[in-house]
N, C-alpha and C positions, 0 to 999 in steps of 0.2 A: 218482511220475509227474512228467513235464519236465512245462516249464512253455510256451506260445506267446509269443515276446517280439517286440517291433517293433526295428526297425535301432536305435533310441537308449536300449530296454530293453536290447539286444545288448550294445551298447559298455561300457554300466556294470556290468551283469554280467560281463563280460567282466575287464571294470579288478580291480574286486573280486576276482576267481577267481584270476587273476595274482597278485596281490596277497598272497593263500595262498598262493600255491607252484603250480598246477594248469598241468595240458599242457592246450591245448584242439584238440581236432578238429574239422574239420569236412567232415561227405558230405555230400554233395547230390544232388538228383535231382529227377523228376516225380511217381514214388511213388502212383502215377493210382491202381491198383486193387495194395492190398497184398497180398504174396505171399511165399511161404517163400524166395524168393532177398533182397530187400528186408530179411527180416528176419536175415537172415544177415552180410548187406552192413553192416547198421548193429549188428550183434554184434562183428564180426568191426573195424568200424573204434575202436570203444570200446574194445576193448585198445591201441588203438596210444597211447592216453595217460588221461586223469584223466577229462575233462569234453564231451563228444560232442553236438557242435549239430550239426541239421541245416539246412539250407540248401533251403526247399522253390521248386521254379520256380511263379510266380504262375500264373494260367488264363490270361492271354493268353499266356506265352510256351510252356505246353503246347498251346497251338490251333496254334498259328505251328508248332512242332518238331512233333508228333504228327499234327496234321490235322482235318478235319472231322469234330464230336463230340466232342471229346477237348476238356478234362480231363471223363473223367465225375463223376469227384468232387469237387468247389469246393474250392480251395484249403484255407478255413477248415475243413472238415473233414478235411481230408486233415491239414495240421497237428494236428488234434486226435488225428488217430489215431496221429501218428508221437509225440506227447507220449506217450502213454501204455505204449510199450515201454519194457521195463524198462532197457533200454542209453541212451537218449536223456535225456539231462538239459536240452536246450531244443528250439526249433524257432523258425527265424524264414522269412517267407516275402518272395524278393525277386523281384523285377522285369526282366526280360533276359533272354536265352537262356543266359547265360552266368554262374557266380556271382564274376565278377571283382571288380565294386563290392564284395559281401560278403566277399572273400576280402581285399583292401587296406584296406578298415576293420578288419576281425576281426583277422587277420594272425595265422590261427590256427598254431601249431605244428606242425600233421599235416593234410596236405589228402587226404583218401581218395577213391579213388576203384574202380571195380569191375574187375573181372576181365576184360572185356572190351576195356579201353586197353592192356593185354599189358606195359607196364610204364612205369613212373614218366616218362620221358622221351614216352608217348607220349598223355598229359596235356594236354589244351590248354593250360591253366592253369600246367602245371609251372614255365615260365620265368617267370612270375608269381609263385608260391612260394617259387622259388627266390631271387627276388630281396631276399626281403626276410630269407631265411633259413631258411625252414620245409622242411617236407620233405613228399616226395607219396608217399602209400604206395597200393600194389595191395591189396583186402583183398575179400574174401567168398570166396564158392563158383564154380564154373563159371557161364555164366550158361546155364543150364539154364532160366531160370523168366524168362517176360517177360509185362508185359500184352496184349499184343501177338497172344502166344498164344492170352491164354485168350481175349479178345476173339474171336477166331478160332474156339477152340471152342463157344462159346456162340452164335453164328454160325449154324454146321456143325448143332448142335442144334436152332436153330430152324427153317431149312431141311426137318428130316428130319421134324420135328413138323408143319410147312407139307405138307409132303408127301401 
């Protein structure tokens, strides 16, 4: 099971694991309501090297990007739950829409991101990576699977139930 570390838990773990020899990656996401695309995303970035942090977005910046209601699930457990995949060996949760701050402190090796940016160049972040040497890789499945969806379904069900 990963472990949930704060940005200064991050760094020294981080120094350490270098220090081994270890690639470190890192996805990031909102991860609101877990879902078999989610868990693929963070499969599929774990081969790109040794040691697989994720990067979770805190609840005010899932309110701001997602909308009203949203995150349903508190950060802290949403961490808790991305600890416990077997591909994740940490979790840190930051602050911004963006995980630039985390990605220029980490200065992980492999910056992953989903199927959906179509490729590596169309990365917010890429020129950011790039700069300091790391590389962005495209990695999971189709994005077949969103919360977004099921939120939608669950919806449409209670609607029919109301009815």
């Amino acid at each position: 099971m990963g472990s949930v570390l704060t940005a200064d838990e991050l760094r020294r773990w981080a120094e350490a694991s270098r220090t081994e020899g270890a690639t470190i990656v890192l996805a990031n996401g909102h991860f609101d309501l877990i879902h078999v695309g989610h868990l693929r995303y963070l499969e599929a970035a774990k081969k790109e090297g040794d040691l697989l942090v994720v990067g979770l977005n805190d609840d005010e910046s899932v309110a701001r990007l997602k909308g009203n209601g949203r995150p349903i699930v508190p950060a802290s457990e949403r961490a808790e739950l991305l600890a416990g995949f077997a591909a994740v060996d940490c979790v840190t949760v930051f602050s911004g829409d963006a995980p630039i701050v985390l990605l220029q402190s980490l200065r992980p090796e492999v910056h992953c991101k989903g199927t959906d940016y179509g490729d590596p160049q169309g990365v917010p972040e890429y020129k950011i990576v790039q700069a300091y040497g790391g590389r962005t890789a495209i990695v999971g499945d189709p994005k077949d699977h969103s919360t977004t969806d099921i939120l939608g379904k669950v919806q449409e069900l209670v609607r029919l139930d109301q009815a």
